[in-house]
One Martini backbone bead per residue (centre of mass of N, CA, C, O) as a GRO file, in nm:
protein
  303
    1UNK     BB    1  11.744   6.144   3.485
    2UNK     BB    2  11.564   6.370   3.498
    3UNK     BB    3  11.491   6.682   3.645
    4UNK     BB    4  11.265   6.883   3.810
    5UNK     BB    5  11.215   7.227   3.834
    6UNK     BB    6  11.087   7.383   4.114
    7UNK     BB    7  10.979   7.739   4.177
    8UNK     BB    8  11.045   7.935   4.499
    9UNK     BB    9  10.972   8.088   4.710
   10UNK     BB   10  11.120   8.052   5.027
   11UNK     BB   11  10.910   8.089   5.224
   12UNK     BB   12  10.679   7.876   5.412
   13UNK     BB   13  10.410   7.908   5.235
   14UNK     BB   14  10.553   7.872   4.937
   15UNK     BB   15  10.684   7.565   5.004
   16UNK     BB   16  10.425   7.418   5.045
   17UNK     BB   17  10.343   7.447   4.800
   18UNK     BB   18  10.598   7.337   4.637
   19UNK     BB   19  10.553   7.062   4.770
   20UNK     BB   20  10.249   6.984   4.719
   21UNK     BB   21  10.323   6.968   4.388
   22UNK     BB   22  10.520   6.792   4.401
   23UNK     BB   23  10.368   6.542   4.527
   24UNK     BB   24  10.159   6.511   4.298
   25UNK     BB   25  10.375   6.448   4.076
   26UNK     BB   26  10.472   6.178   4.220
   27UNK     BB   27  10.220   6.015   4.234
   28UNK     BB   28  10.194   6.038   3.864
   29UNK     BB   29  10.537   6.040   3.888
   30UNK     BB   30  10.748   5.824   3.990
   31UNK     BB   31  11.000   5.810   3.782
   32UNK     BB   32  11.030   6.098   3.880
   33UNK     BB   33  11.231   6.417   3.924
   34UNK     BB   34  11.219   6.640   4.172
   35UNK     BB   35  11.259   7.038   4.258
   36UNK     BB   36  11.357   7.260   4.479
   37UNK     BB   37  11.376   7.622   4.387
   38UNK     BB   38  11.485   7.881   4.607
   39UNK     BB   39  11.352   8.222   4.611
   40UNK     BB   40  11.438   8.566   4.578
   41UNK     BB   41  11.199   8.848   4.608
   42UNK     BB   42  11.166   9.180   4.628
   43UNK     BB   43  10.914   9.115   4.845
   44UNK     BB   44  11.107   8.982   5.060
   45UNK     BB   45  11.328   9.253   5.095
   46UNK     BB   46  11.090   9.452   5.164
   47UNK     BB   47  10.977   9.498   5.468
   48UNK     BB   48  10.981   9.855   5.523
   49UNK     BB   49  10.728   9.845   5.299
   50UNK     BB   50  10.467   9.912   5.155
   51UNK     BB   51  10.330   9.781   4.863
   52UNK     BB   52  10.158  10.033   4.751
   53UNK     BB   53  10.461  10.212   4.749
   54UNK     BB   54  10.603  10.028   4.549
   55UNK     BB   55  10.441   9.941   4.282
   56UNK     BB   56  10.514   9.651   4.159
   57UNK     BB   57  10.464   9.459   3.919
   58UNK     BB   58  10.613   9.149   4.050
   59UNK     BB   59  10.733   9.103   4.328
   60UNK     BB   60  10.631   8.779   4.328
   61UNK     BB   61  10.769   8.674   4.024
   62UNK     BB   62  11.037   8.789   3.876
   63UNK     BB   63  11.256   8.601   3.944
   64UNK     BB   64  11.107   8.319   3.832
   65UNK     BB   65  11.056   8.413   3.546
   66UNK     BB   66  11.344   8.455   3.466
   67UNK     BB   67  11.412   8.168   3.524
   68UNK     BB   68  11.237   8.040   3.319
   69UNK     BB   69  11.368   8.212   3.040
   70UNK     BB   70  11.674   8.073   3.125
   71UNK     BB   71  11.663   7.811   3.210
   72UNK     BB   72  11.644   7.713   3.538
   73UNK     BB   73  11.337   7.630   3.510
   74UNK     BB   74  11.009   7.395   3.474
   75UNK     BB   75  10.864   7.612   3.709
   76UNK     BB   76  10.624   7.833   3.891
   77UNK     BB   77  10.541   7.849   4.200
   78UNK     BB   78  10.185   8.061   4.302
   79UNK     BB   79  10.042   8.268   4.392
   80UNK     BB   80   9.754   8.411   4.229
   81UNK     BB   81   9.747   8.682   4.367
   82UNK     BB   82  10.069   8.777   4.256
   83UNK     BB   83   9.957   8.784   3.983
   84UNK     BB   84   9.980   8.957   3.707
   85UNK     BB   85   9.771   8.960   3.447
   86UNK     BB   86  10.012   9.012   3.304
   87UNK     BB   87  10.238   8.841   3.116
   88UNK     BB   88  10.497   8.791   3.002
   89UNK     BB   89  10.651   8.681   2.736
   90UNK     BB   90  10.625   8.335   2.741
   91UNK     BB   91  10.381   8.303   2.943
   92UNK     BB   92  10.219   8.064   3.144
   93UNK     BB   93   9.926   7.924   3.310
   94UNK     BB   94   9.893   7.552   3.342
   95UNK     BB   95   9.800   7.590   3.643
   96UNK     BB   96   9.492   7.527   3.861
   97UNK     BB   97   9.470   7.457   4.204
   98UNK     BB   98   9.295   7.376   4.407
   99UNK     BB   99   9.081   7.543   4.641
  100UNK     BB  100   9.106   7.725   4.895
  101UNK     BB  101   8.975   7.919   5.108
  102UNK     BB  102   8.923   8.234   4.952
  103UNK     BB  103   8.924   8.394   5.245
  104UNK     BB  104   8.916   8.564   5.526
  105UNK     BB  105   9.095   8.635   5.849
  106UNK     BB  106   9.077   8.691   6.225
  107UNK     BB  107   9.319   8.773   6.429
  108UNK     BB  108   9.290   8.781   6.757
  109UNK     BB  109   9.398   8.862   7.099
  110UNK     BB  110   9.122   8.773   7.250
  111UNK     BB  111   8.948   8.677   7.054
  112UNK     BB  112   8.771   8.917   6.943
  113UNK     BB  113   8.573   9.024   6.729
  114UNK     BB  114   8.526   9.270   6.539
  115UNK     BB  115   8.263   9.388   6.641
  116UNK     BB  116   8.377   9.420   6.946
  117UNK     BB  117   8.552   9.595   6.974
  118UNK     BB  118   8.704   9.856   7.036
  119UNK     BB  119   8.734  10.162   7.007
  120UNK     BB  120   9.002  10.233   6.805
  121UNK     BB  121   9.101   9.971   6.686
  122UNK     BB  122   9.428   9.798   6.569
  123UNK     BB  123   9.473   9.653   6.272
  124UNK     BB  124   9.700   9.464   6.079
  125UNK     BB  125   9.776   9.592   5.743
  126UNK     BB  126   9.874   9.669   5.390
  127UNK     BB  127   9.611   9.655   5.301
  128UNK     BB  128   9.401   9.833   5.107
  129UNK     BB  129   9.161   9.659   5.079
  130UNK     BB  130   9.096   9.576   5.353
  131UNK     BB  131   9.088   9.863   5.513
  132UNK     BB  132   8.846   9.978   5.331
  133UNK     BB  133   8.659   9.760   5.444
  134UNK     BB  134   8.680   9.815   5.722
  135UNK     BB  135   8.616  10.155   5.734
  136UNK     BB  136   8.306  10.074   5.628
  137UNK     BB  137   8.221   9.891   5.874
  138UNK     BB  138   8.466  10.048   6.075
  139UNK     BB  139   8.553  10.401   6.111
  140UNK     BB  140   8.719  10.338   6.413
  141UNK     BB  141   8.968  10.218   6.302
  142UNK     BB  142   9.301  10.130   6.283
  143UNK     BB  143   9.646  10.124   6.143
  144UNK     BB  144   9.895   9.874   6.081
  145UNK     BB  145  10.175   9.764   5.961
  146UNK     BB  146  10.184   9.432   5.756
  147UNK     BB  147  10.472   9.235   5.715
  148UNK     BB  148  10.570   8.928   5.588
  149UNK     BB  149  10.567   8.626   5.719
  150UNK     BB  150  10.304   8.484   5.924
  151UNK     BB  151  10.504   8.452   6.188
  152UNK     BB  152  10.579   8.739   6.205
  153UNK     BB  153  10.271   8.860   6.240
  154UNK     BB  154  10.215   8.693   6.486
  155UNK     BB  155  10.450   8.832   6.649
  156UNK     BB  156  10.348   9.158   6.615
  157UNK     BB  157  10.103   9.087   6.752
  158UNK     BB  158  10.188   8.981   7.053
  159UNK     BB  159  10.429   9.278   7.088
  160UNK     BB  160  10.172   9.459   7.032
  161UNK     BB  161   9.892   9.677   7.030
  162UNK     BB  162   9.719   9.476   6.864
  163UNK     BB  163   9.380   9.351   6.785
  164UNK     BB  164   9.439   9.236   6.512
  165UNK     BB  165   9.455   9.045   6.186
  166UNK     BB  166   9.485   8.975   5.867
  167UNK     BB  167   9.402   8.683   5.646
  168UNK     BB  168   9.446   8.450   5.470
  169UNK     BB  169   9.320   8.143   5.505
  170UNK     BB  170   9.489   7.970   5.374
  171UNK     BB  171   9.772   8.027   5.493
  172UNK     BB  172   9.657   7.907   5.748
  173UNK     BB  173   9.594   7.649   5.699
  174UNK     BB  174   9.835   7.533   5.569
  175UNK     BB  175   9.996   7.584   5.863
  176UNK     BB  176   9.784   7.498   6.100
  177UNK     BB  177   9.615   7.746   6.264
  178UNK     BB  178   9.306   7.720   6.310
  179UNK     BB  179   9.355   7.778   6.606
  180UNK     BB  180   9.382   8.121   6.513
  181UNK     BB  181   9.047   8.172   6.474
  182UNK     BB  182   8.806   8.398   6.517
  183UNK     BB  183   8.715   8.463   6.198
  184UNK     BB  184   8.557   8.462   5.915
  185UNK     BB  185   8.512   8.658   5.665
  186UNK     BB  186   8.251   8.784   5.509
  187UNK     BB  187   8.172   8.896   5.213
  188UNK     BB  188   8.025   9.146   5.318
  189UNK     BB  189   8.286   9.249   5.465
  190UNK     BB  190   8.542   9.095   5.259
  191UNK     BB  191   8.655   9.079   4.999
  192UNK     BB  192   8.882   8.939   4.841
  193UNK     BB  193   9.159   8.836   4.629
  194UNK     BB  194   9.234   8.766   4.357
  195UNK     BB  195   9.286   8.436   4.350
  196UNK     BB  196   9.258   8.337   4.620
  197UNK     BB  197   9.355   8.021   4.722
  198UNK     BB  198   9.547   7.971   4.491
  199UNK     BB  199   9.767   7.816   4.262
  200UNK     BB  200  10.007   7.832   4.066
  201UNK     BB  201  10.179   7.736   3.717
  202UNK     BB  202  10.443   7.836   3.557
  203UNK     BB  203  10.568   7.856   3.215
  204UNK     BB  204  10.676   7.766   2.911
  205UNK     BB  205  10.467   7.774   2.651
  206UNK     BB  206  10.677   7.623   2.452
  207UNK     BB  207  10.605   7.388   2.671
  208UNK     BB  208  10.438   7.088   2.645
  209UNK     BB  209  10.565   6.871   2.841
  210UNK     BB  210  10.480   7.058   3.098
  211UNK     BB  211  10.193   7.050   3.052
  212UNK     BB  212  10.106   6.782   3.056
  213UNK     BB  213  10.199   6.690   3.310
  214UNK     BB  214   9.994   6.883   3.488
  215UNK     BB  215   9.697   6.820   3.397
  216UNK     BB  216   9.637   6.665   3.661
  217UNK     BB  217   9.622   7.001   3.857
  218UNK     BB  218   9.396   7.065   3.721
  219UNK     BB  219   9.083   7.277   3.839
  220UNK     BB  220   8.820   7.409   3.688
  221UNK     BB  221   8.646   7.535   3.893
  222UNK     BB  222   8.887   7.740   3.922
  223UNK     BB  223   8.934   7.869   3.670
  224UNK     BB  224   8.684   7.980   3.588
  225UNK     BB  225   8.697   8.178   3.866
  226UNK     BB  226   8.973   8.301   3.826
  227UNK     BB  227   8.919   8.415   3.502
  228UNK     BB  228   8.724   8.615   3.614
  229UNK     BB  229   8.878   8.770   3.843
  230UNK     BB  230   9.097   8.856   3.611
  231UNK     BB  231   8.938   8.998   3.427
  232UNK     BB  232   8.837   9.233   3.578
  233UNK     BB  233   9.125   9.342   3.708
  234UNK     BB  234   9.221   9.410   3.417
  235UNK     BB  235   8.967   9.621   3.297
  236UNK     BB  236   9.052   9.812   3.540
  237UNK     BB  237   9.327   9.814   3.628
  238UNK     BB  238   9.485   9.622   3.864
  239UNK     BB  239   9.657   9.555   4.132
  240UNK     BB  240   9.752   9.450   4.407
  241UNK     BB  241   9.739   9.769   4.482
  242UNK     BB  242   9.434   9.762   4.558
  243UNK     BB  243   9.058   9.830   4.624
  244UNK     BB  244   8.980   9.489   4.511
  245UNK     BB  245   8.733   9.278   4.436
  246UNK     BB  246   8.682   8.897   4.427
  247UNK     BB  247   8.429   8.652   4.395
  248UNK     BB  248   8.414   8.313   4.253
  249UNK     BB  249   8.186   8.063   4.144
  250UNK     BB  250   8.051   7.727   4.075
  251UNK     BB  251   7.688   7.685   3.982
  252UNK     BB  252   7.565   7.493   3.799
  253UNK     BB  253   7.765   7.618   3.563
  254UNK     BB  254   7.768   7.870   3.696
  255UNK     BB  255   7.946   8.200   3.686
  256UNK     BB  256   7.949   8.352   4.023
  257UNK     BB  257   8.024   8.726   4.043
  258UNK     BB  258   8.171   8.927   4.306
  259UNK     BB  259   8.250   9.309   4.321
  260UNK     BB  260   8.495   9.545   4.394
  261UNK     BB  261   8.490   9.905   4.528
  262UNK     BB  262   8.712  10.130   4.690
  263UNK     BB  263   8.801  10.399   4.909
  264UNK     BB  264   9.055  10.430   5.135
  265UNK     BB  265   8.817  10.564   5.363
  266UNK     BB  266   8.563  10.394   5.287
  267UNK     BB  267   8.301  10.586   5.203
  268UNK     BB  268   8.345  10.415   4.912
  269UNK     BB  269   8.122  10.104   4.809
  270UNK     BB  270   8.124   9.902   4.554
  271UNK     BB  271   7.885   9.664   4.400
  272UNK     BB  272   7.905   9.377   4.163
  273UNK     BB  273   7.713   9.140   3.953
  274UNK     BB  274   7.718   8.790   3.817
  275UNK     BB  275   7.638   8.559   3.536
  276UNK     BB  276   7.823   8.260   3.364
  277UNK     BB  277   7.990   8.107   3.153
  278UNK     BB  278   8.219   8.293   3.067
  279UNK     BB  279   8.465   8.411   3.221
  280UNK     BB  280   8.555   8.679   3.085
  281UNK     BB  281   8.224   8.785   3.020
  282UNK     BB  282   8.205   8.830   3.348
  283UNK     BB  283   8.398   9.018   3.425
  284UNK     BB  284   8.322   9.239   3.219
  285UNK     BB  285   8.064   9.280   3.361
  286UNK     BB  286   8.168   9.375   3.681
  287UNK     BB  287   8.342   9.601   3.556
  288UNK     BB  288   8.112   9.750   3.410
  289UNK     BB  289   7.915   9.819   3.665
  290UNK     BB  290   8.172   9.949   3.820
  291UNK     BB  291   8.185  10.168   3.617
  292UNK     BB  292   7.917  10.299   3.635
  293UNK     BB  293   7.985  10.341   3.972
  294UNK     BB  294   8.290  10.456   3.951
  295UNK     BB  295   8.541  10.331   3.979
  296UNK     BB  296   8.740  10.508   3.841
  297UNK     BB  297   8.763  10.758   4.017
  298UNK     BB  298   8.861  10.609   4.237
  299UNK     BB  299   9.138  10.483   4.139
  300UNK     BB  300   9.235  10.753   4.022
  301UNK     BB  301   9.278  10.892   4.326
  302UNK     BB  302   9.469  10.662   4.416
  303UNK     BB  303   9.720  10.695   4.183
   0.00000   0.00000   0.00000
């Protein structure tokens, strides 16, 4: 019997994703042998710079990806969020595995919440997206750059100055964490990153066979909303290291996107929605009323 190799980062939360996923498809295909394949990636050995600097798409995905290309691999399980808009020749999305959620969350030092935090207080984050909106939101916040898998963060949150760090939720749900969120970070105050909280699983595009396995692990309501939310990240050219952010929901049959442009400083923060039936033509309309308000600007300026 054949062996299906399936690709992931390292990582403790790349593994339960790709271990979550084999497991879905030996329920699917008990006669099937599956194998996780864990590689490092780029993103995974540069730890002691932030990711806006090293500015390379495909930090967390591109060692994977040559797996897949070079017949190594029969599938390459990735967070959403790390896959560049654009993919390789010959490569594709095969799968969007159902969305857990997919906001950010709150880890503070003392329980205390953001509003309530002291003057000046540090926040942990390499993001940039985060960044801009928490100093939009509370202009003297300070920030302490933070790099790692979730373990590690957890980590130099308790051994440092820090008051508290940024996290996606799904990540956090994912390693059983739930009893150390101080609380969800509302929409209104921090917009997600494009995909965040789902699975990909990419393939070799002429697998068709690959293909066909996968099919019972995509979960249509998810895909819809994040292939709008990958239109609009796509007509902006913004890679993961911009403070874009995005999310889509599906309601009635309708997906409703709302997305957002900050400034690094925080100072300047657009935001713009639409809902429609089809993902791309949703998207390029809220990148397009953000560029209306000046998105490109802004992107520019970060460049």
């Amino acid at each position: 019997m054949k062996t299906i190799r399936i690709g992931t980062r390292d990582s403790q939360l790349a593994v339960w994703q790709a271990n979550w996923v084999k497991s879905e498809l030996e329920k699917f295909y008990p006669e099937l042998q599956f194998e996780l394949v864990p590689m490092k990636t780029k993103g995974d050995k540069i730890l002691d710079v932030p990711l806006s600097k090293i500015g390379d798409k495909g930090l967390f995905t591109k060692e994977l990806e040559q797996g897949l290309l070079n017949d190594e691999l029969d599938m390459a399980v990735h967070s959403l969020k790390d896959m560049p808009t654009k993919l390789p020749d010959g490569l594709t999305i095969s799968a969007f595995c159902v969305r857990e959620e997919p906001r950010d969350v709150f880890l503070s030092k003392n329980g205390i919440p953001l509003e309530e935090l002291p003057l000046g207080a540090m926040i942990g984050t390499s993001s940039l997206r985060r960044k801009a909106q928490l100093k939009y939101f509370r202009p003297d916040l300070q920030f302490m750059d933070l790099r790692g898998n979730l373990q590690t963060r957890w980590e130099k949150l308790q051994e440092s100055e820090m008051d508290g760090i940024v996290l996606a939720a799904a990540g956090v749900k994912r390693l059983g964490w739930e009893d150390r969120i101080t609380q969800i970070l509302p929409e209104e105050m921090m917009l997600s990153a494009v995909g965040q909280g789902s699975v990909a699983i990419e393939i070799v595009e002429r697998r068709s066979e690959i293909q066909e396995l996968l099919s019972p692990l995509n979960h249509n309501a998810t895909e819809q909303a994040v292939r709008a939310e990958r239109a609009l990240m796509r007509k902006l050219e913004g890679g993961c290291q911009v403070p874009i952010g995005a999310l889509a929901q599906v309601v009635e049959g309708q997906i409703v996107l709302r997305g957002m442009v900050a400034s690094l400083d925080g100072v300047r923060l657009i935001k713009a929605e639409a809902k429609g039936i089809d993902p791309e033509t949703v998207g390029i309309e809220v990148a397009n009323r953000l560029v209306d308000q000046g998105a490109l600007t802004i992107l520019a300026e970060i460049r």
